[in-house]
Residue, then its C-alpha position, 0 to 999 in steps of 0.5 A: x491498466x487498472x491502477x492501484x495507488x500508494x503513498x505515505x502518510x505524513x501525520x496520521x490521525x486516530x479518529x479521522x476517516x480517509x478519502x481517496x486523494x491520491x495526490x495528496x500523499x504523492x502516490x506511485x501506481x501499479x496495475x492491479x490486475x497484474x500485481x495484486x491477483x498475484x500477490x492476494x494470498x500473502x496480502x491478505x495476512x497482513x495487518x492493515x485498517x480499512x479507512x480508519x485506524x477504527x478499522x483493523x483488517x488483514x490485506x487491502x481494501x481492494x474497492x477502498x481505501x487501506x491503511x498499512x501501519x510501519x511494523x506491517x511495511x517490511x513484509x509487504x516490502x518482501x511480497x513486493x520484492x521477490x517479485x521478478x517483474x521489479x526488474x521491467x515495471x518501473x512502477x513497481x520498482x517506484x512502489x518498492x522504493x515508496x515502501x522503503x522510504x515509508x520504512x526509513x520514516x517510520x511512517x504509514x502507507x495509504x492504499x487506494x483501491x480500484 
């Protein structure tokens, strides 16, 4: 399995470029090549930042490290939803209540890359 990680940002910072520390923002894991090669048309409409808040982008940083800010959280919770397998993968259903709490926190989500 190639893992992917998600968390949620406490205190996001304007200027500060982040580095991959998946235990500092308490992330759930999924297998990328079984989600994201999936999913990769509608990841790739929605608005993100790559390492920075400097950096808008569109999908996810699939070598690095993405950003995805609150207003983009409800559709990628849609992408990770209508996903089937939810029902088999406890990983993804922990991403899907990791993306949920984000939501209910108004917070945003890092995503680090394989």
């Amino acid at each position: 399995m190639i893992k992917t990680h998600f968390g949620i940002i406490e205190d996001i910072e304007e200027t500060q470029k982040y580095t991959y520390h998946p235990e500092k923002y308490h992330c759930v894991y999924i297998d990328d090549e079984l989600y994201i090669d999936d999913w990769w048309d509608k990841l790739i409409l929605l608005k993100t930042y790559f390492h920075s808040l400097n950096r808008p982008e569109f999908g996810l940083a699939r070598y690095g490290i993405t950003l995805i800010p609150p207003e983009t959280l409800p559709a990628f919770q849609n992408i990770v939803l209508s996903d089937r397998r939810i029902y088999k993968d406890e990983h993804l259903a922990a991403l899907a209540g990791k993306i949920q709490e984000a939501i209910s926190r108004n917070k945003y989500m890092i995503h680090f890359g394989v």
